[in-house]
SETORRO-388139 format. One record per residue (C-alpha): residue in three letters; x, y, z. Coordinates in steps of 0.02 Angstrom, whole numbers, padded with zeros to 5 digits. Example, Ala and Ser with C-alpha at 12.3 -4.5 7.8 and 13.67 -1.06 7.14 Angstrom:
2
(ala (00615 -00225 00390))
(ser (00684 -00053 00357))
This chain:
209
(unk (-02804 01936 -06078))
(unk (-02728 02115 -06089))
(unk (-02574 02102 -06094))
(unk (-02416 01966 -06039))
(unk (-02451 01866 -05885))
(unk (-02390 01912 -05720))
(unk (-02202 01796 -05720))
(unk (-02204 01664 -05543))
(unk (-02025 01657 -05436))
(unk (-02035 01483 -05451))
(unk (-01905 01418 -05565))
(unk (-01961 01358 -05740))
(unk (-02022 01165 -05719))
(unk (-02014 01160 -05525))
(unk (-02198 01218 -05455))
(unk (-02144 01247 -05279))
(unk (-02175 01076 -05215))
(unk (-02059 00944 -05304))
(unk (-02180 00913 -05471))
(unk (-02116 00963 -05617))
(unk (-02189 00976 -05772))
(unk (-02227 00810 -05822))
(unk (-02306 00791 -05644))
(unk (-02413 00920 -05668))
(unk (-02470 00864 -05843))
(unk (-02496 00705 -05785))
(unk (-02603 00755 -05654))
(unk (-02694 00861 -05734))
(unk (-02798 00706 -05824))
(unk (-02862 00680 -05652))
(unk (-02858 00847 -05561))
(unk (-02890 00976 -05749))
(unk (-02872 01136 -05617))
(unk (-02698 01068 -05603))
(unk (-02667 01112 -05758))
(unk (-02671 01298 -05718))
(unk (-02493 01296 -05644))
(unk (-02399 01254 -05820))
(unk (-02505 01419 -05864))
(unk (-02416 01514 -05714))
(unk (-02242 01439 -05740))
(unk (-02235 01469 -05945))
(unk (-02358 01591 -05995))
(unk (-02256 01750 -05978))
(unk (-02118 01677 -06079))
(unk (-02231 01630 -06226))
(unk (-02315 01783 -06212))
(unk (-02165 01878 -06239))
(unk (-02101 01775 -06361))
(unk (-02263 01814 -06491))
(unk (-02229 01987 -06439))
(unk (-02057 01989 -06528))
(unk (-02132 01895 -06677))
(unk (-02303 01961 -06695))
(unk (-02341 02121 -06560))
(unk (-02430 02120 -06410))
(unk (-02618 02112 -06458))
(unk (-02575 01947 -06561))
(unk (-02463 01885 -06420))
(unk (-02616 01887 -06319))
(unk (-02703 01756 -06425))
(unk (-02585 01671 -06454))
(unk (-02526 01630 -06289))
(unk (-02705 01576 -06249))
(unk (-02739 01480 -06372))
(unk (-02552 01383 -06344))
(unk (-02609 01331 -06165))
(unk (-02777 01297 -06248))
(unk (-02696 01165 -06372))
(unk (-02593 01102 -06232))
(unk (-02736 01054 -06109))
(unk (-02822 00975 -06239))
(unk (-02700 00870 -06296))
(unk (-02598 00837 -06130))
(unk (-02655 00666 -06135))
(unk (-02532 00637 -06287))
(unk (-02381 00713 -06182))
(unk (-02228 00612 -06194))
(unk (-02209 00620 -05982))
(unk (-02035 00556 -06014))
(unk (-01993 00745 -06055))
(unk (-01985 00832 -05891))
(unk (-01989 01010 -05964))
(unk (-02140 01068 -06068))
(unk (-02039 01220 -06132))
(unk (-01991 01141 -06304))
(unk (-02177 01061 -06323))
(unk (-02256 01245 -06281))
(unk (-02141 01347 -06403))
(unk (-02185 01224 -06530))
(unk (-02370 01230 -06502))
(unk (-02325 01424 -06505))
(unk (-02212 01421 -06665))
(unk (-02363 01312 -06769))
(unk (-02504 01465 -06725))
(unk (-02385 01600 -06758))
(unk (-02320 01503 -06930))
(unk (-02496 01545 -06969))
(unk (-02478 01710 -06966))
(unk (-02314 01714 -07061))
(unk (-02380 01834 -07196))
(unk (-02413 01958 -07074))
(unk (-02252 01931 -06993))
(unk (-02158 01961 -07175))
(unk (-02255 02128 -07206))
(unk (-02241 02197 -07025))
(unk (-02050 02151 -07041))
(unk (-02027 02217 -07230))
(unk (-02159 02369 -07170))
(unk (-02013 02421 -07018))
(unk (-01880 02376 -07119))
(unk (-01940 02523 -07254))
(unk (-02015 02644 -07142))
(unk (-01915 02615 -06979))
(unk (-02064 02590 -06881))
(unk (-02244 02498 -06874))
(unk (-02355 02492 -06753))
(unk (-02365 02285 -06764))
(unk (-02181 02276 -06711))
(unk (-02164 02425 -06616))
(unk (-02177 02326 -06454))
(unk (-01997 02253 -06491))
(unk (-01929 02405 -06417))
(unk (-01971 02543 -06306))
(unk (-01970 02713 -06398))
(unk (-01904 02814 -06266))
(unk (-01715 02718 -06295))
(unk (-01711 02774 -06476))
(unk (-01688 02587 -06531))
(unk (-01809 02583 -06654))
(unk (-01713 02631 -06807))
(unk (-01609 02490 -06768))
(unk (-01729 02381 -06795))
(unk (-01742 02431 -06971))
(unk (-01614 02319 -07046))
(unk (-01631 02153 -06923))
(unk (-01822 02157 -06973))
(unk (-01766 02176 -07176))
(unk (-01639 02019 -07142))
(unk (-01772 01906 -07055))
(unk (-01897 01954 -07164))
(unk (-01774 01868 -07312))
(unk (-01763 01693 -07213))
(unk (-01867 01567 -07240))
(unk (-02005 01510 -07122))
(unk (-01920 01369 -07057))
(unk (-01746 01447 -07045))
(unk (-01845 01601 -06951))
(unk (-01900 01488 -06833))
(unk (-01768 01404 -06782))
(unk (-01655 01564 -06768))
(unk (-01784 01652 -06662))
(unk (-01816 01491 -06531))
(unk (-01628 01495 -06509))
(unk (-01601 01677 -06490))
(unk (-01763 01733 -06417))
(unk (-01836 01577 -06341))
(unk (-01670 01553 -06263))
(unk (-01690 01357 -06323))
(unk (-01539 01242 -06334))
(unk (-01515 01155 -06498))
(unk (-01605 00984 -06457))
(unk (-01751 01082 -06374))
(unk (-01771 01191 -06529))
(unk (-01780 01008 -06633))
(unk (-01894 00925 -06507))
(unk (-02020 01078 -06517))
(unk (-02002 01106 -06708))
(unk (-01999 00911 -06708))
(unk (-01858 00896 -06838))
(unk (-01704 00815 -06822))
(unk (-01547 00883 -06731))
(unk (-01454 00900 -06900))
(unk (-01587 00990 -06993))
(unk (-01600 01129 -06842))
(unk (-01407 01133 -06862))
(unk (-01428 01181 -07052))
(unk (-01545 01278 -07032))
(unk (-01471 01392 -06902))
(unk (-01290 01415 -07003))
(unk (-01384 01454 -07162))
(unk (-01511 01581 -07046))
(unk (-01342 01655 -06966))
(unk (-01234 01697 -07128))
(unk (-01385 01772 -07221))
(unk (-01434 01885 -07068))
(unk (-01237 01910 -07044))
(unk (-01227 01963 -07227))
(unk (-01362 02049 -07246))
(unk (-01317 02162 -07089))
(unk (-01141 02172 -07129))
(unk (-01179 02283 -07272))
(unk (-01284 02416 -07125))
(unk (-01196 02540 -07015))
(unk (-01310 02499 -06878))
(unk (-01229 02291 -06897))
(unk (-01162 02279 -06723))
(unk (-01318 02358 -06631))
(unk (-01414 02261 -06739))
(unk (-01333 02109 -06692))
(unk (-01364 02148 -06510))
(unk (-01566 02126 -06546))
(unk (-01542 01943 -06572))
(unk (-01421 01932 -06432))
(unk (-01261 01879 -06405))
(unk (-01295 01697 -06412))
(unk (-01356 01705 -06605))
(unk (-01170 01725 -06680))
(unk (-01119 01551 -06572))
């Protein structure tokens, strides 16, 4: 793969034709090219997901091997869950948990220098955003794996709070905690930046809810 995947009109978890994800999984055990669909409907958001996190050349493998894990073990899909969003990010989240040591230096690397070429891809030089990124990437860097994770699936991911605890597969309470404790230390820590409310901005507006 070079590069994200091409995004489909269809909307997320409705193929066209009335199946939804759990259709499609289901399926799939009998018809595997079936399977290829859940590829076309979630692939580009994964992908640029493990962008954010890791850059694009580890998005790539990532995102393949996510839909890799999830064909093998589709059999073991809990078809009562419509959406495969939260079960994808999760798959996603384990593989790039993985790779949390490059994460940390790539995130303390462009929190020193301002820029590294693992990160770079979180935004496009031309808009002059990249300094900004300097102090998000130092507070993120400071959280701990699992309080990373969660904020990210909620501000990146886009997931709601239950989704974020069915794909981390925690309970509701513990992604609760761990979100408020992520938010103050990134609030603090950026508080004490000039660049705090652009900052902010990189994690979207949702993160501060």
């Amino acid at each position: 793969m070079t590069g994200p995947p091409p995004a489909l009109p269809e909307a997320a978890g409705d193929a066209g034709d009335g199946r939804d994800d759990a259709d499609v999984i289901a399926q799939s055990l009998d018809e595997p090219e079936l399977f290829a669909g859940l590829y076309d409907r979630h692939a580009p958001d994964i992908h640029r997901y493990a962008a954010r996190r890791l850059g694009e050349g580890a998005a790539d493998d990532i995102t393949a091997e996510t839909f890799l894990i999830a064909f093998r073990t589709r059999d073991r899909y809990d078809t009562g869950r419509r959406l495969a969003r939260p079960w994808l990010y999760g798959i996603a989240a384990n593989l790039i948990g993985k790779q949390r040591r490059t994460e940390v230096r790539a995130l303390k690397a462009l929190a020193r220098t301002g820029h590294d070429p693992v990160t770079a891809s979180w935004s496009d030089r031309s808009d002059g955003r990249l300094a900004v990124q300097a102090p998000l990437a130092g507070a993120l860097a400071a959280l701990s794996p699992g309080d990373r994770h969660v904020l990210l699936l909620v501000a990146w991911a886009d997931l709601g709070y239950q989704e974020v605890a069915d794909a981390l597969r925690i309970p509701l309470g513990t992604v609760r905690s761990r979100l408020n404790r992520a938010r103050r230390k990134v609030r603090a820590s950026l508080s004490t930046d000039p660049a705090f409310a652009s900052a902010e901005e990189e994690l979207s507006p949702s993160w501060t809810n």
